[in-house]
C-alpha positions as CSV (number, residue, x, y, z in Angstrom):
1,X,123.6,162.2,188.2
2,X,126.9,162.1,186.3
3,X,126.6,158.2,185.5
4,X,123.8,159.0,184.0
5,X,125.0,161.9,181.9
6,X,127.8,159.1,181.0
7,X,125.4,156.4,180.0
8,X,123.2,159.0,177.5
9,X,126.5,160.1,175.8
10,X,127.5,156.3,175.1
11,X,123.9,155.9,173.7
12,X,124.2,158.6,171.7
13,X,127.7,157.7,170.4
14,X,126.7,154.4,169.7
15,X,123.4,155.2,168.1
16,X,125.8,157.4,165.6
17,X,128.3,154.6,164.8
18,X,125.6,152.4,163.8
19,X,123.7,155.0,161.4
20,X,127.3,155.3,159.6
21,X,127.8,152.0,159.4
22,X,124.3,151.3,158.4
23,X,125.0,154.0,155.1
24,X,128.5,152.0,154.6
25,X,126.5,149.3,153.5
26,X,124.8,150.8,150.6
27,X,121.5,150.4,148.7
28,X,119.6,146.8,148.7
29,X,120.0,145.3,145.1
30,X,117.3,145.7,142.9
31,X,114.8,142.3,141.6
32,X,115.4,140.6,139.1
33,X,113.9,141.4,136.1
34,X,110.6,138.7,135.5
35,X,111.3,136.3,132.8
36,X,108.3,136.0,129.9
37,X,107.5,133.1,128.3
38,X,106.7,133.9,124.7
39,X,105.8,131.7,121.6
40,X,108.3,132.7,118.4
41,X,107.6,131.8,114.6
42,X,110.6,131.6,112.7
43,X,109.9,133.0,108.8
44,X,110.6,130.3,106.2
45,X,112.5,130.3,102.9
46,X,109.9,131.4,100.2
47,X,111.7,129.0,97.8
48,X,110.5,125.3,100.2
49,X,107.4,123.9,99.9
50,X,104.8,123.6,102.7
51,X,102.0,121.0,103.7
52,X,97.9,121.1,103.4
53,X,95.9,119.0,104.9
54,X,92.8,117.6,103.1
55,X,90.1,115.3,104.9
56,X,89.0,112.0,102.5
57,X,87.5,108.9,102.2
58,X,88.8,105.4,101.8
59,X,87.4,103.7,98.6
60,X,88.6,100.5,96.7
61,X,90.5,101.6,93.5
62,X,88.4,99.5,91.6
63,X,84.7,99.7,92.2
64,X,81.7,98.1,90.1
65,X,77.7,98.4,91.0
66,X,76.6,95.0,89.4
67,X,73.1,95.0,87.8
68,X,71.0,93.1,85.3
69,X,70.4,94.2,81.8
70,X,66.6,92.8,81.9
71,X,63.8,92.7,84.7
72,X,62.5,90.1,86.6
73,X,62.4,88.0,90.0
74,X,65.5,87.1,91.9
75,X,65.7,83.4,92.3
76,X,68.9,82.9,93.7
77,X,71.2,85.2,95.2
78,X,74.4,82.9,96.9
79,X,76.1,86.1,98.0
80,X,76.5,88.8,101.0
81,X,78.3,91.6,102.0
82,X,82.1,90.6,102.8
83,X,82.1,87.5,100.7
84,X,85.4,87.1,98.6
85,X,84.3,86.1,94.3
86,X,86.4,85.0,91.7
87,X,85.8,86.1,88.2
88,X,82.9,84.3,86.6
89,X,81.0,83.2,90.1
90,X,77.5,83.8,90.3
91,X,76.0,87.0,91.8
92,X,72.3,86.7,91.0
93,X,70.0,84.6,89.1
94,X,66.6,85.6,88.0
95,X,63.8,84.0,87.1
96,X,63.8,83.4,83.3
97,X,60.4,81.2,82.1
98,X,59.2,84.1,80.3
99,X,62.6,84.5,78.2
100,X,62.9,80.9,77.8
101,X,59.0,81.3,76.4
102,X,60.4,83.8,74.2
103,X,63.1,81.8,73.3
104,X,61.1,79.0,71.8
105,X,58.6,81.0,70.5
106,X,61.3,82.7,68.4
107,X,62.6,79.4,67.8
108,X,59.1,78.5,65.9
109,X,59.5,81.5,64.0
110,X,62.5,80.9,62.9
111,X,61.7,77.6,61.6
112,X,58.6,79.0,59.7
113,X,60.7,81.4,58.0
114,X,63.3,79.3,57.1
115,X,60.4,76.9,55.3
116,X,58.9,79.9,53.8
117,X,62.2,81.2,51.9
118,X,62.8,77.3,50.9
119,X,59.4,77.3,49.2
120,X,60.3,80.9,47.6
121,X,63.3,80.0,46.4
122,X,62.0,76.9,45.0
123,X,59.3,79.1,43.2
124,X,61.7,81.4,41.8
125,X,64.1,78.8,40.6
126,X,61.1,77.4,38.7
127,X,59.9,80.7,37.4
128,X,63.5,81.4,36.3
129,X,63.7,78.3,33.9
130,X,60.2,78.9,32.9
131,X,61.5,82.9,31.8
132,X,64.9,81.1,29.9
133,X,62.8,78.9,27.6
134,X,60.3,81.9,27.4
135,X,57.3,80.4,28.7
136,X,57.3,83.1,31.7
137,X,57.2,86.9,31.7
138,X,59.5,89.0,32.8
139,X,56.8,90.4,35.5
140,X,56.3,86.7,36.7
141,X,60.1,86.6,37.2
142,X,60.5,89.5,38.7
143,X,57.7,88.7,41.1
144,X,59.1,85.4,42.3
145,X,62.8,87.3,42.8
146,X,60.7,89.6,45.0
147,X,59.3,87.3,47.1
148,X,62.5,85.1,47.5
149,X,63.7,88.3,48.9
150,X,61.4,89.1,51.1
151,X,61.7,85.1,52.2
152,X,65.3,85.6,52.8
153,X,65.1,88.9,54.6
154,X,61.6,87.5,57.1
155,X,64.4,84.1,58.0
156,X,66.9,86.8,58.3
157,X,65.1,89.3,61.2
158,X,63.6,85.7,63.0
159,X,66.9,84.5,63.5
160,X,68.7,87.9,65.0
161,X,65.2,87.2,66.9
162,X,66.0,84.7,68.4
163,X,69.5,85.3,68.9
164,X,68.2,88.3,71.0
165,X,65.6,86.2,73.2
166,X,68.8,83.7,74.0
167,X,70.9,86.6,74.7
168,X,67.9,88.0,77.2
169,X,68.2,84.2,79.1
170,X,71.5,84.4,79.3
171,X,71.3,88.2,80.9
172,X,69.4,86.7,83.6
173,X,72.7,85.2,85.1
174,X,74.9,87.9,86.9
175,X,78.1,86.9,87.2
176,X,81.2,88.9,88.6
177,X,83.5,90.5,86.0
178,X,86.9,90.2,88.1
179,X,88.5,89.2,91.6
180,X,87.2,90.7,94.6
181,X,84.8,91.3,97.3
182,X,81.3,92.2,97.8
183,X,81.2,95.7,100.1
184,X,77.4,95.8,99.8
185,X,73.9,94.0,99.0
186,X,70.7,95.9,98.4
187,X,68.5,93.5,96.8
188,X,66.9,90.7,98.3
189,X,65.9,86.9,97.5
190,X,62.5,87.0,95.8
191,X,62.8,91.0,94.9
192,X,61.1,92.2,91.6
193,X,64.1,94.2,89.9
194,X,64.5,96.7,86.7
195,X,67.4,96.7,84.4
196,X,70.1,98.4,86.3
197,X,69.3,98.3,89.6
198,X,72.1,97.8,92.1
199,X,72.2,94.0,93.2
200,X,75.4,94.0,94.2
201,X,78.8,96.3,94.2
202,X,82.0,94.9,94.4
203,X,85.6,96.3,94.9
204,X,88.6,94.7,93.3
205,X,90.8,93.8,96.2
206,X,94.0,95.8,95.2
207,X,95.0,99.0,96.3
208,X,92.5,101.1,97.7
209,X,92.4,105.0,97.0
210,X,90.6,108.5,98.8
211,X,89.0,111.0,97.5
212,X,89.5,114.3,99.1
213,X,88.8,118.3,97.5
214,X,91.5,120.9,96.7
215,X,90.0,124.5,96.7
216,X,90.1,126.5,93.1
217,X,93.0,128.9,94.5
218,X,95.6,125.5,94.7
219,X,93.8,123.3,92.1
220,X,95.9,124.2,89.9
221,X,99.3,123.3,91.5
222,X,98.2,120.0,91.7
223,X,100.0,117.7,89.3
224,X,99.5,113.8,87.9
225,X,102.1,112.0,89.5
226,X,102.8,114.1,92.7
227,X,104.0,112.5,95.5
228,X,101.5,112.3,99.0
229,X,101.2,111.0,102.3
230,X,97.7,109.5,103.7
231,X,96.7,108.6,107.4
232,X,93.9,107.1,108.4
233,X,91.7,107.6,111.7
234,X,91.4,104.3,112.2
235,X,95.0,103.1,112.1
236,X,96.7,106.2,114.1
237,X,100.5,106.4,113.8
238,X,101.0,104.7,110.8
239,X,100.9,106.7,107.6
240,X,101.1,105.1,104.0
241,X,102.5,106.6,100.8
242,X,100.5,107.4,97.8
243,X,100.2,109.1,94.2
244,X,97.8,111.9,92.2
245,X,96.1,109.7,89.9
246,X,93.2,111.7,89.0
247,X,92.6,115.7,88.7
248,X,89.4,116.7,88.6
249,X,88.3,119.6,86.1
250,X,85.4,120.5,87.4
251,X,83.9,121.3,90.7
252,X,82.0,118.9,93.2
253,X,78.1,120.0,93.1
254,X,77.5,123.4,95.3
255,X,81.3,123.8,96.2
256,X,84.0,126.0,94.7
257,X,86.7,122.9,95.4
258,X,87.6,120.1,92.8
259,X,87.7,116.6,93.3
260,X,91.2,114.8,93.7
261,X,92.0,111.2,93.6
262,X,94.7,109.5,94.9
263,X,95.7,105.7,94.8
264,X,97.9,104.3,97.2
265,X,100.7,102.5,96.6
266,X,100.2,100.0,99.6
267,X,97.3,98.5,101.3
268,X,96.7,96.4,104.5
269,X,94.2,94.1,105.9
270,X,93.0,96.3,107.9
271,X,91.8,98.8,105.5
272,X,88.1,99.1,104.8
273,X,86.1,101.0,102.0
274,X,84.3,104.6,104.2
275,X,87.1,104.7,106.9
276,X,88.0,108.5,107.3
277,X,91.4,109.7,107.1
278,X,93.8,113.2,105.6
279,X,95.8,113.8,102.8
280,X,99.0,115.9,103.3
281,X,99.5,117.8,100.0
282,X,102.8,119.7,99.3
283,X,102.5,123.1,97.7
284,X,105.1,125.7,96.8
285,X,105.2,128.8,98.2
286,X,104.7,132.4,96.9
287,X,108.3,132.8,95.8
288,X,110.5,135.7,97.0
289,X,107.4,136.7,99.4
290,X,108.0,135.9,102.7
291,X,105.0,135.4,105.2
292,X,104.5,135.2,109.1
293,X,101.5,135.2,110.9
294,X,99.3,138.3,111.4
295,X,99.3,138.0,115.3
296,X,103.0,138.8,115.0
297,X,102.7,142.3,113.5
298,X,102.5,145.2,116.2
299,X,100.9,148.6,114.9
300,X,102.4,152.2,116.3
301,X,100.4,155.4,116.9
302,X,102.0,156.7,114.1
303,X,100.9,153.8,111.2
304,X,103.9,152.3,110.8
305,X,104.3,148.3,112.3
306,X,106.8,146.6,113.5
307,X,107.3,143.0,115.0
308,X,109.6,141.9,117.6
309,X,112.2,139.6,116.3
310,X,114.7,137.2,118.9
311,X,118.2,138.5,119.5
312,X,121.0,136.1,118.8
313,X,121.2,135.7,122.5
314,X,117.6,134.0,122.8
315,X,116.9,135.9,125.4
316,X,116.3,139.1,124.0
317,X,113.7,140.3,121.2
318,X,114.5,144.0,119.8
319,X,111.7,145.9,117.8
320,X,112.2,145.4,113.7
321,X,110.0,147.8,111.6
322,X,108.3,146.1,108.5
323,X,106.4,146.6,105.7
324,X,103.4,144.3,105.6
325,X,101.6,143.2,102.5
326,X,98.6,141.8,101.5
327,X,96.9,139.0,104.2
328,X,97.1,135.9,101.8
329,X,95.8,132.4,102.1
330,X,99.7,131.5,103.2
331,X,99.4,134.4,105.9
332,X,100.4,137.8,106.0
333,X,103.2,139.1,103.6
334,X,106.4,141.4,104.5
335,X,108.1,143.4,101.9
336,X,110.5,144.2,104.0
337,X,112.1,144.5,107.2
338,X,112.6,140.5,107.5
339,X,115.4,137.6,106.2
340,X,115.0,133.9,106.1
341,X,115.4,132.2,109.1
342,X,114.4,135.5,111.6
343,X,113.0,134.0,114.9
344,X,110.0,136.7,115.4
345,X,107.6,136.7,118.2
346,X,104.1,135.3,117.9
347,X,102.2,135.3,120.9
348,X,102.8,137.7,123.7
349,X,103.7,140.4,121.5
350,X,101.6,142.7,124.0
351,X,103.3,141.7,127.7
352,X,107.3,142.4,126.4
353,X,109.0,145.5,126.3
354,X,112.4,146.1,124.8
355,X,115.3,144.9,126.7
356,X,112.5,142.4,128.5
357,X,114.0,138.6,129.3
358,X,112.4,136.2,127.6
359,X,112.2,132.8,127.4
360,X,111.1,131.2,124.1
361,X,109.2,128.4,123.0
362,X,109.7,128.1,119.1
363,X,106.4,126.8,117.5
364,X,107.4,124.3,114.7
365,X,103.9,123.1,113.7
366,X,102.9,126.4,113.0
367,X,101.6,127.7,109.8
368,X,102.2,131.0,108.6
369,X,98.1,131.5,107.6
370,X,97.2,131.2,111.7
């Protein structure tokens, strides 16, 4: 009985020593706080310029629809699409029997007036010496003047005649008016066409240019001259310098955006007229307004806003109240509350709290209108 009095004290006693040690130890530590990825947007200097992008098409700078000035049959047509002409080689020939009939025929009319002013002439010369030694009238001279006039001015109209009809034969040869290529080829051997119908169009083979449109509200910061950067869809990775040539003043039919041209100043081989591609436009922005995107902007219960802007630590973000503007094509504008170069959170504004750890991902390619 007593041993086992002794052993239930020793429990006892132990059971207490390890309680106090047990509170000697002190509390577990806490977890560690989660870490939250969150996408920033730092606000740019007002004062630099940022990029649009505008889609285009690839044409030849130099672009002619060849056509005839008169109608008729094609009779030869030695070209096709892709074909490389010099200036002067033939395009199209048509059939020209009934100019050459007209040629001739105004060729025998020519020669009938020309004898027809020779005998009036004669006439009046006659009638003339007859009037000096007064055996003629004054009305019979007068009427031999007038009808060597008349002569003169029939041999006259017959010969711009038939300087026309040799001019219409010679229309029936199409020939090409400079270097280059043939891009396409609507007409056919054997095809009845009208004065200016397409036969053929072809593009001078220097540099090629697109076309793209620039909405009213920028239109007007667009400048001869200006510096641009093209790329093409089907070349990707390579990107080719090129120039404002052309400003359009009025807009393309049914939009509210003006057509601009630009000509680069490079071309390659592998370059083709209707391959797709973007212009990358540089524009000022709205000076002394700074902008970030409207996700960034957090609205209290109580009206005011606020963003959450990156501590110097880059781990941190610390609330920062603002005063918003109007939403702009550039993005959303802050009056105040912001400076240049302020790292401010864009997405994820929702999950962080202050004093949250974050870790950052700074979006460079962002612009300030998403």
């Amino acid at each position: 009985m007593t041993s086992i009095i002794r052993m239930s004290c020793l429990f006892a006693v132990c059971l207490t020593v390890a309680v106090l040690m047990g509170g000697c130890a002190g509390e577990p530590p806490p977890p560690a706080a989660p870490v939250r990825p969150v996408k920033a947007y730092r606000v740019k200097d007002p004062a630099l310029e940022r990029l649009r992008t505008f889609a285009g098409t690839l044409r030849p700078a130099l672009e002619s629809e060849l056509s005839f000035r008169v109608a008729g049959e094609i009779m030869d047509l030695p070209v096709k699409s892709g074909v490389q002409v010099r200036q002067g080689d033939l395009i199209a020939r048509l059939d020209a029997s009934d100019y050459e009939l007209q040629v001739r025929q105004a060729a025998a009319q020519v020669n009938q007036a020309d004898a027809l002013q020779k005998q009036a002439r004669s006439q009046y010369e006659r009638v003339r010496e007859l009037y000096e030694s007064r055996n003629a009238s004054k009305s019979e001279l007068d009427q031999a003047r007038a009808a060597f006039e008349s002569a003169e001015a029939q041999l006259a109209s017959a010969q711009k005649t038939l300087e026309m009809a040799r001019l219409q034969v010679a229309y029936c040869s199409l020939t090409a008016p400079f270097d280059g290529a043939i891009i396409s080829r609507p007409a056919e051997i054997y095809q009845a066409v009208s004065p200016g119908q397409t036969i053929a169009t072809l593009a001078a083979g220097g540099n090629m240019e697109m076309v793209i449109a620039v909405p009213e509200l920028l239109i007007n910061e667009v400048h001869l001259g200006a510096a641009t950067e093209l790329s093409l869809d089907a070349l990707p990775g390579r990107k080719f310098d090129a120039v404002v040539s052309e400003v359009g003043v009025a807009t393309t039919s049914g939009k509210s955006a003006y057509p601009v041209r630009l000509t680069m100043l490079e071309s390659v081989p592998e370059m083709r007229s209707g391959m797709v591609g973007e212009a990358r436009l540089a524009f000022a922005e709205d000076r002394g307004v700074l902008h970030v995107p409207p996700v960034c902007v957090v609205s209290r219960p109580d009206g005011t806003r606020f963003v959450w802007v990156v501590t110097p630590a880059g781990d941190r973000a610390e609330q920062r109240t603002v005063r918003p503007g109007a939403l702009t094509s550039t993005g959303l504008q802050i009056l105040e509350g912001l400076q240049t170069g302020d790292l401010v959170v864009m997405r994820g504004v929702h999950r962080i709290e202050e004093n949250s750890v974050l870790r950052i991902v700074e979006d460079e390619g962002t612009d300030a209108a998403q």
